[in-house]
N, CA and C atoms as an extended XYZ file, in Angstrom:
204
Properties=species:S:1:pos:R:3:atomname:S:1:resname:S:1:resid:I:1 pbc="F F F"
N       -19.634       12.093        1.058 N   UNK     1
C       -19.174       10.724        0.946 CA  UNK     1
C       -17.779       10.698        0.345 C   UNK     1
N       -16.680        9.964        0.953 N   UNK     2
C       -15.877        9.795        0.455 CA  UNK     2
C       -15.241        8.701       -0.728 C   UNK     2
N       -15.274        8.755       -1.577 N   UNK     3
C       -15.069        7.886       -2.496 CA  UNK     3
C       -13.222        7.082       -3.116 C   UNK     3
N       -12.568        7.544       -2.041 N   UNK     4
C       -11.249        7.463       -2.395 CA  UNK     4
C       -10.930        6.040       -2.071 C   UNK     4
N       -10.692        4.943       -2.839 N   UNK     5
C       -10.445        3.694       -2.606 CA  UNK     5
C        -9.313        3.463       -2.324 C   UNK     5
N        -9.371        2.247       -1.068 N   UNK     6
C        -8.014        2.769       -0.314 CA  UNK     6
C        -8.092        1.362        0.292 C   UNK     6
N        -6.439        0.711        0.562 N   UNK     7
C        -6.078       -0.286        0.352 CA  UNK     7
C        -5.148       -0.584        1.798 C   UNK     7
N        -5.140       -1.868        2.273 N   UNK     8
C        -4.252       -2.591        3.529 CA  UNK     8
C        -2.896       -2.427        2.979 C   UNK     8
N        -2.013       -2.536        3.383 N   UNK     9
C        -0.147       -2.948        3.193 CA  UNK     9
C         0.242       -4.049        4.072 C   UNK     9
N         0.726       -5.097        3.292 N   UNK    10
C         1.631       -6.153        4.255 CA  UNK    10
C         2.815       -6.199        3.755 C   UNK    10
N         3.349       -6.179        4.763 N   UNK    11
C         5.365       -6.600        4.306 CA  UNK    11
C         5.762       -5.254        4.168 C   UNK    11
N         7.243       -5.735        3.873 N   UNK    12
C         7.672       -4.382        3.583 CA  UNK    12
C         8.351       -4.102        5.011 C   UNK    12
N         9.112       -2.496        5.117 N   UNK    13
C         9.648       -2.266        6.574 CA  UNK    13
C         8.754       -2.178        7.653 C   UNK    13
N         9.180       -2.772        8.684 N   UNK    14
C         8.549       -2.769       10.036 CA  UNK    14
C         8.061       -1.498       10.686 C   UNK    14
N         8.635       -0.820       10.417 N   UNK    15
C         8.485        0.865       10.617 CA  UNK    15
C         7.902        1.656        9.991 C   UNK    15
N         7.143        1.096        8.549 N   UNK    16
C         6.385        1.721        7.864 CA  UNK    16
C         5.342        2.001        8.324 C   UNK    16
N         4.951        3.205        9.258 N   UNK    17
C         3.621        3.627        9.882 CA  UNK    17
C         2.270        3.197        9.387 C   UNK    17
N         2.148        4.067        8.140 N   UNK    18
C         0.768        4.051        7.338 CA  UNK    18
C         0.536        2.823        6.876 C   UNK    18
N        -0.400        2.179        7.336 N   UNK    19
C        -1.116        0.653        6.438 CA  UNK    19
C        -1.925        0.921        5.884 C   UNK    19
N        -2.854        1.426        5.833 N   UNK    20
C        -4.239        1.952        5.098 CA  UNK    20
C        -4.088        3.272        4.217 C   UNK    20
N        -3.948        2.909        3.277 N   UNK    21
C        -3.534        4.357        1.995 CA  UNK    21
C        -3.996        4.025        0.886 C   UNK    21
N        -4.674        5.413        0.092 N   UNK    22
C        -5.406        5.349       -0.859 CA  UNK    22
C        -4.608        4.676       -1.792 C   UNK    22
N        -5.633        4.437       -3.147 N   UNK    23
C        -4.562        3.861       -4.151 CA  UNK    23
C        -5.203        4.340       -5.476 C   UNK    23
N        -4.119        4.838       -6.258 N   UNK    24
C        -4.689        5.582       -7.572 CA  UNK    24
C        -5.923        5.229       -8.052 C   UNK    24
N        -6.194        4.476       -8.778 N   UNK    25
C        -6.835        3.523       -9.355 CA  UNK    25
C        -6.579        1.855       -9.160 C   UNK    25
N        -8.530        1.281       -8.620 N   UNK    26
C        -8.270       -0.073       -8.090 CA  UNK    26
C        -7.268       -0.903       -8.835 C   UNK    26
N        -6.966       -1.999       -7.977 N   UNK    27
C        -5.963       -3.032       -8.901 CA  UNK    27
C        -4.183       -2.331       -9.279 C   UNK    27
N        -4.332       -1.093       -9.339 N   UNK    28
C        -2.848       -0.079       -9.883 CA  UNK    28
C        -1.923       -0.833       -8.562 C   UNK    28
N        -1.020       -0.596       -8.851 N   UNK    29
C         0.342       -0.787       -7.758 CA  UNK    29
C         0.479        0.012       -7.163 C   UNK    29
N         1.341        0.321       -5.946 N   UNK    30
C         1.182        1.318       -4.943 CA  UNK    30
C         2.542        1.622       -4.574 C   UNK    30
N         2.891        2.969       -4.885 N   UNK    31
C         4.147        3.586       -4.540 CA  UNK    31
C         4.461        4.151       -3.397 C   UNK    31
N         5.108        3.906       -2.207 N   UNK    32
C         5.347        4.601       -1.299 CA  UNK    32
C         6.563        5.399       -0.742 C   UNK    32
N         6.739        6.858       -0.564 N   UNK    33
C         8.455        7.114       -0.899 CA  UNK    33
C         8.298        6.912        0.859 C   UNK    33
N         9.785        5.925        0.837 N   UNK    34
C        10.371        6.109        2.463 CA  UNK    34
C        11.551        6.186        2.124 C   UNK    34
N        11.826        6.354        3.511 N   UNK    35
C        13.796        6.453        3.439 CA  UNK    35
C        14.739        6.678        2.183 C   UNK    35
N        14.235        7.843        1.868 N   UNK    36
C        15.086        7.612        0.708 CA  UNK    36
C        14.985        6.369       -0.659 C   UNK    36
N        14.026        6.120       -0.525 N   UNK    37
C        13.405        5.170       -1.768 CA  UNK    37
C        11.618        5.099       -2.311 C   UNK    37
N        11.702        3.794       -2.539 N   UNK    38
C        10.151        3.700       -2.732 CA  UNK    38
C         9.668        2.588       -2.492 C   UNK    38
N         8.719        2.268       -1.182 N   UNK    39
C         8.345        1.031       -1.253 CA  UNK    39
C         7.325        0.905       -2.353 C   UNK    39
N         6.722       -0.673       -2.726 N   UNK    40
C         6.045       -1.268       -3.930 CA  UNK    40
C         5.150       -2.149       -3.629 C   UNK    40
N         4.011       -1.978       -4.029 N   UNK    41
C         3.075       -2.903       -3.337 CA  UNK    41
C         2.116       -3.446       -4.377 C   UNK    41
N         1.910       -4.919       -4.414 N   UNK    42
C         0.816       -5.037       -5.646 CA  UNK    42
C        -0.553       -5.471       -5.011 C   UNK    42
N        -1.379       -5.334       -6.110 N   UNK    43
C        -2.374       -6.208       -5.143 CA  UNK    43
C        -2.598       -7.680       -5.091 C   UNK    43
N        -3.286       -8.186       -4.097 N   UNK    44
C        -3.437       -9.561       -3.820 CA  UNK    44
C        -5.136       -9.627       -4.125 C   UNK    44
N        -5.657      -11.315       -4.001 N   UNK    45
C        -7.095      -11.400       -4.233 CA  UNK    45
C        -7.151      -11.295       -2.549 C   UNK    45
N        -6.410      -11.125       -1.599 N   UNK    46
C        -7.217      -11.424       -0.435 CA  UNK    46
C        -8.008       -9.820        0.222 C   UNK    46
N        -8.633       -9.645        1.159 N   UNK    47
C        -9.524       -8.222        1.777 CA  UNK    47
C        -9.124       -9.081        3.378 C   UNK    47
N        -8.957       -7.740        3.725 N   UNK    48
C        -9.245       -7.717        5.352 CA  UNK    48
C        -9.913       -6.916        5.842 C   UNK    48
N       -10.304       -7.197        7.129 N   UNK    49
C       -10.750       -6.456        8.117 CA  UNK    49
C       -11.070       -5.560        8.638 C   UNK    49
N       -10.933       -3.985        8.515 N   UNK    50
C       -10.326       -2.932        9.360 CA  UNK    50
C       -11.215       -1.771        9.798 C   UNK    50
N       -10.492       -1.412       10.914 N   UNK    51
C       -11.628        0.044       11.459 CA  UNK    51
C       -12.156        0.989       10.337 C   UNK    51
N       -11.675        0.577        8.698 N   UNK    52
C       -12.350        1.626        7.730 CA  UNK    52
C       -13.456        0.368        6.780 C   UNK    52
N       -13.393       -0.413        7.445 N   UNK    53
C       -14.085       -1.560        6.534 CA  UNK    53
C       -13.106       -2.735        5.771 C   UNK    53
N       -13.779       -3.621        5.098 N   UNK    54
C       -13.499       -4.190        4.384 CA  UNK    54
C       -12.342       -3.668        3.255 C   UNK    54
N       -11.443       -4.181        3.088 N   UNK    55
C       -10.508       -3.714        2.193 CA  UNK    55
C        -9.167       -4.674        1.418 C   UNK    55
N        -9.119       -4.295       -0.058 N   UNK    56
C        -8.500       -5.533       -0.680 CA  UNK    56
C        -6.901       -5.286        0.500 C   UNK    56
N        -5.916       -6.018        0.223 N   UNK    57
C        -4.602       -6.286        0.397 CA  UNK    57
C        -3.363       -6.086       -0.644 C   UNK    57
N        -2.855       -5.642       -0.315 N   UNK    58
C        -1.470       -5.214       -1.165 CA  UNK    58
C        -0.768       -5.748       -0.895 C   UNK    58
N         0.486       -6.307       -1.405 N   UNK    59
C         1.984       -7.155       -0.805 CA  UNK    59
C         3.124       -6.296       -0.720 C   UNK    59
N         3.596       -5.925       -0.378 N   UNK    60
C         4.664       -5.507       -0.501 CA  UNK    60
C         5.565       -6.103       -1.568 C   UNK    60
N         6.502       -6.352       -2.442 N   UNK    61
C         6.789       -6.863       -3.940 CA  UNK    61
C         8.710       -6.025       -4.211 C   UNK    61
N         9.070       -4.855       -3.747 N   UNK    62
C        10.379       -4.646       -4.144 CA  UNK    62
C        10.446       -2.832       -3.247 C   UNK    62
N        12.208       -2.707       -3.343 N   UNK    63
C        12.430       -1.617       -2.762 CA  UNK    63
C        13.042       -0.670       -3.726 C   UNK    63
N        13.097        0.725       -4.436 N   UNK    64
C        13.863        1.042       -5.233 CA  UNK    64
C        14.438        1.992       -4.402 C   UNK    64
N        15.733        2.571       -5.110 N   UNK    65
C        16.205        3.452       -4.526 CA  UNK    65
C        16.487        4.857       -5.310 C   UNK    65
N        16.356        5.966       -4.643 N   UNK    66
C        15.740        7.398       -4.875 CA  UNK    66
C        17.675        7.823       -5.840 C   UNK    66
N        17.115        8.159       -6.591 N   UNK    67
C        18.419        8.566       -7.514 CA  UNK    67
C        19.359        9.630       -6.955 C   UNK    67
N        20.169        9.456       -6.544 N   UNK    68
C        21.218       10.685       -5.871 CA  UNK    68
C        22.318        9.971       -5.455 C   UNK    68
């Protein structure tokens, strides 16, 4: 059984492949490195839908950029 709780993505770049990605610990914020940065995602009260089940929603929330 897999127990890795794992969360939707909305917003954010259009090109961001992965929507469904684990997340540290429930409720935690969600770091994603792209392009040379990090997308940011918090969570929302809403759940959707999906071919892995039921699952809360994240927002997308800010972009940082990778130090160099």
């Amino acid at each position: 059984m897999n127990d890795t709780a794992k969360v939707v993505l909305e917003g954010g770049p259009h090109d961001l492949i992965e929507r469904i990605v684990p997340v540290p610990a429930p409720g935690s914020d969600v770091k994603i490195e792209f392009r040379n940065g990090y997308e940011h995602f918090r969570a929302t009260a809403r759940h959707s839908d999906t071919p892995e089940g039921r699952l809360p929603v994240y927002e997308w929330w800010e972009r940082t950029e990778m130090p160099g």
